[in-house]
N, C-alpha and C positions, 0 to 999 in steps of 0.2 A: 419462332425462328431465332430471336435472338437469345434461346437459350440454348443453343448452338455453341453460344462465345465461352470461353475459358477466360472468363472476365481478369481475374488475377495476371495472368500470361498474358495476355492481351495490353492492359495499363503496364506491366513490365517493359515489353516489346517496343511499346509506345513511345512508353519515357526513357528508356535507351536509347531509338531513333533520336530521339531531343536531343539530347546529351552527347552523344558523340557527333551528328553533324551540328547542333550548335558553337558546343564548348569543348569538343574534343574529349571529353571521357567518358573512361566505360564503367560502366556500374555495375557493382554485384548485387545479386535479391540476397534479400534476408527474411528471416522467418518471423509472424508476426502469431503471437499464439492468445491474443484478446486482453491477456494481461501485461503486457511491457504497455511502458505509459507513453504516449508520442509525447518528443519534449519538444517546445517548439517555441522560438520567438517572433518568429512570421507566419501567417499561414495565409495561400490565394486560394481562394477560391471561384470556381465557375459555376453559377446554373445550368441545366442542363431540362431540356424541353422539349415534346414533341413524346415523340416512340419509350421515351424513359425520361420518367421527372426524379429531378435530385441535385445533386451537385458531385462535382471533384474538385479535391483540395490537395493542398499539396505542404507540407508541414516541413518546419526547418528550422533547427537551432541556429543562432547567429553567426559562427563561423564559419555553417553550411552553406546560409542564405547569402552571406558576401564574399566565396569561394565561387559560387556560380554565380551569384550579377560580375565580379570580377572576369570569369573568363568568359562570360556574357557580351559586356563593353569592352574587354581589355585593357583595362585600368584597375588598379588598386581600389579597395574599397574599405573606409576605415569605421563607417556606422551604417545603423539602418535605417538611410535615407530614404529617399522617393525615388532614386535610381536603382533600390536593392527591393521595393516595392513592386515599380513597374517590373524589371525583370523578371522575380521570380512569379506576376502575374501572367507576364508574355508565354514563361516557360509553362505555365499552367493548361494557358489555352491553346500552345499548343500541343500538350499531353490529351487534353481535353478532343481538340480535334482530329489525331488520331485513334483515340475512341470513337470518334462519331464517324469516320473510315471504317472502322469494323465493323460497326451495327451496320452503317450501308451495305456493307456485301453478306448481309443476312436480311434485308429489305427494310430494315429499321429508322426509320428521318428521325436523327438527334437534334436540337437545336442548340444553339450555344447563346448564353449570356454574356454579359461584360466582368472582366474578373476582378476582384475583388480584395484588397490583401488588407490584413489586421497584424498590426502589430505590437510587442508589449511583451512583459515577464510574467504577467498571471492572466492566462483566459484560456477559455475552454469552449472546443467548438462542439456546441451535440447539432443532431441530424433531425428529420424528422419523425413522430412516430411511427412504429413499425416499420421503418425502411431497414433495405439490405443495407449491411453493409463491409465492404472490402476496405481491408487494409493492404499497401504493401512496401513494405520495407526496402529502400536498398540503400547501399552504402558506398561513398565514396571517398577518395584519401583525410579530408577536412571532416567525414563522421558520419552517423546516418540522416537520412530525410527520408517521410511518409507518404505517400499517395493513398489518398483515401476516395472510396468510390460510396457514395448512401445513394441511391437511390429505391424508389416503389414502383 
């Protein structure tokens, strides 16, 4: 059943929802063709458990990631503190649980973990063996950020 979901369209949808009743914007998709490198100076992540093991991440160059914790808290934001952390973990989980909204109306229990954010100029996140995995791209006035979906 939950291969039903237009997973892509679905985290799209999801993470729009977010973004404009959180922070008030709207985001365009962008296309993600397996070779553009995600650049990224924060990334949250959530496990994910139950009907689909894996995680969602959510990927963000630095002027991205203090662009939304700013209109997040509604304060300026001038590094990648633990307020640009928390947020764009918040913002994760709940991208995260509007996924888990969609597997449920195809009968699917997702669970959700605690999110997780790393930050830094050099790291790279891999997935696990043979997991799926979705990318997706979108962009907003401050540049783009990834949603990334691995799960098996």
């Amino acid at each position: 059943m939950a291969d039903e979901l237009d997973l892509e369209n679905e985290i799209f949808k999801g993470t729009q929802d977010v973004f404009s009743t959180m922070i008030s914007v709207e985001l365009e998709r962008e296309t993600f063709n397996g070779q553009n490198a995600i650049q990224s100076n924060l990334t949250s992540m959530i496990g994910l458990g139950g009907g689909i093991c894996g995680a969602l991440a959510i990927h963000c160059p630095a002027a991205v990631a203090k662009a939304i914790t700013a209109g997040f808290i509604g304060m300026e934001v001038e590094e990648l503190d633990e307020d640009v952390k928390d947020a764009i973990g918040e913002i994760a989980n709940m991208v995260a649980g509007n996924l888990k909204v969609s597997y449920a109306a195809t009968g699917v229990n997702v669970e959700l973990a605690i999110p997780t954010s790393i930050v830094g100029d050099k790291f790279r996140v891999s997935g696990m063996a043979e997991a799926k995995r979705i990318v997706v791209p979108m962009k907003m006035a401050e540049g783009l950020f990834w949603v990334e979906l691995m799960y098996v």
